[in-house]
N, C-alpha and C positions, 0 to 999 in steps of 0.2 A: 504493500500500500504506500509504503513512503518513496519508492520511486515513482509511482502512478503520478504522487502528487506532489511532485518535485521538492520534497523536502531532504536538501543538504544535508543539513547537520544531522537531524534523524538518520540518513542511510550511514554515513560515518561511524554515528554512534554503532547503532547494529553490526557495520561491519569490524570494527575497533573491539564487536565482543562477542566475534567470533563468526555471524551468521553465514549462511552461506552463498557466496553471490554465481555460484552455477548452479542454482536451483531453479528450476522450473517449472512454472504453472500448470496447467489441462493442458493448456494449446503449445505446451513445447518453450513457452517463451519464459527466459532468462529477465531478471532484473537489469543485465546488459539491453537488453532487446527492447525493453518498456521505454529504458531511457534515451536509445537512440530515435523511435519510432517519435519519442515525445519531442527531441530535439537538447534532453537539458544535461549539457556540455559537462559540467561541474562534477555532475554525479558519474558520468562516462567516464572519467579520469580515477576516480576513487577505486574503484574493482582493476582499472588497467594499470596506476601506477604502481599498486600492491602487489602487481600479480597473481589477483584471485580473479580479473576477468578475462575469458577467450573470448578472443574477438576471433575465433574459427569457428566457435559454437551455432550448430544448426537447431532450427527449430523442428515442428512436424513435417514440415514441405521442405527442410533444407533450405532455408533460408539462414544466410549469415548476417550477422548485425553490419556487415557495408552493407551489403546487399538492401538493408533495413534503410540505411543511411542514404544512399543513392537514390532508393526510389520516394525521399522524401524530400531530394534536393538537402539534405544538411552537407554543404562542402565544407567546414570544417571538422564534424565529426568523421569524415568520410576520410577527409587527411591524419587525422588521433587515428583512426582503426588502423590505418596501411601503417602508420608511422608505430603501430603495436603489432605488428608482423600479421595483419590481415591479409588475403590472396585474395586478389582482383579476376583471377580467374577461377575459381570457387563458381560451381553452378547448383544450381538449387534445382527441383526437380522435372519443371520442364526443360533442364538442361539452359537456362537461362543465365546470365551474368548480371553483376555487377550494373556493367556498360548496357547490357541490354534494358535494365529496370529506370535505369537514369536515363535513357534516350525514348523512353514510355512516357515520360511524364512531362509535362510545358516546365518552362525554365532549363535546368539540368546542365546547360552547356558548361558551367563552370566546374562542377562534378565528373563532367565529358571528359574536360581538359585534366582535370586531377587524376582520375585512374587511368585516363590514357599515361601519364608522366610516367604511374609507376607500373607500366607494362601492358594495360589491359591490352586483348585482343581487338581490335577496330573491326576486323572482320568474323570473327566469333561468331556458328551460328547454332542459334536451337534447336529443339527438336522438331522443329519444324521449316530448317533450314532460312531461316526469316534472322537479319543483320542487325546490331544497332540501329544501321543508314535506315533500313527498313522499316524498323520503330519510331526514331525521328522524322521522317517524312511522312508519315502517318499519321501523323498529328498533327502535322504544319509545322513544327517546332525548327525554326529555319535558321536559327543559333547554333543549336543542336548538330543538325547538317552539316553547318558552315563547320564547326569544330570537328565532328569524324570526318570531313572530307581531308582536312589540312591536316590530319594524321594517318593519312593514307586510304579510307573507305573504299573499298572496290564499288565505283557508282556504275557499273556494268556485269554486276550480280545477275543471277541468275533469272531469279524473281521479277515480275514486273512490278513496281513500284506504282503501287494505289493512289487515286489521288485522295487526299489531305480532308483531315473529319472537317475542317471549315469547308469545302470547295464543298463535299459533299451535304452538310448541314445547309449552306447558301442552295447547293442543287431543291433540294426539300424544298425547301422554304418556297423557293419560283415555282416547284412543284402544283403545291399546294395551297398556291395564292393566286395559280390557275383557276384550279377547280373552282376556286371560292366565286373568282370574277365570272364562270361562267354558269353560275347559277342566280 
């Protein structure tokens, strides 16, 4: 509970006497995982500087707390994980990355650029042979793009490249404001 609700000094105390911070909930998730998903920095340091947190530790679906980190846009806890011997290429279980969770979601480019630094694969693909590029462009996220392109993206993948939930959202909407005018 004192990680839920970002209380510092609480989690110190607890861990100061003794509790145990690789324990985990029903759903697999670590007090690491709570505090990454939540974003609060402070308490993500206290289990990593001691040594009682893995930042390799999977949940039910094999999800690693970057992985948690990326797909929430936090780039600086996303930099504390690698820089505590986290793998950037660590796939959780739809064989999914890192780089691929952070190129799923609007913003992320700066996240793009951080695990690309320390290694990610740019062309990395799931199991469903679908790219970060793939991901990113999929959402219109054109930041995103622009960063795996400038770190090598094969933008002659396999896949054809879908157009963009805006282009398609915008599609709908003209759609649908057809109909309307012709009734």
């Amino acid at each position: 509970m004192a990680v839920s609700y970002g209380q510092l000094e609480i989690v110190r105390l607890l861990l100061n006497s003794g509790a145990d911070a690789g324990r985990c909930d029903r759903h697999g998730h670590t007090p690491l995982d709570i505090a990454v998903v939540k974003g609060y920095e402070p308490i993500i340091s206290l289990p990593l500087d001691r040594g009682r947190g893995d930042a390799e530790s999977t949940d039910a679906v094999n999800l690693t707390p970057l992985m948690l980190a990326a797909a929430n846009d936090h780039t600086a806890i996303t930099s504390m994980l690698l820089e505590n011997g986290a793998s950037a290429a660590s796939m959780c279980e739809n064989t999914k990355t890192s780089l691929h969770l952070a190129a799923s979601h609007s913003g992320g480019d700066k996240t793009i650029d951080i695990l690309l630094h320390y290694e990610a694969q740019v062309n990395s693909q799931d199991q469903y042979h679908k790219t970060p590029l793939w991901y990113a462009s999929g959402i219109g996220n054109v930041s995103a793009v622009q960063s795996l392109i400038k770190y090598g993206a094969d933008v002659k993948q396999p896949r054809p490249l879908f157009p963009s939930r805006s282009e398609q959202s915008s599609r709908c909407h003209q759609d649908s404001t057809r109909k309307w005018r012709r009734h």
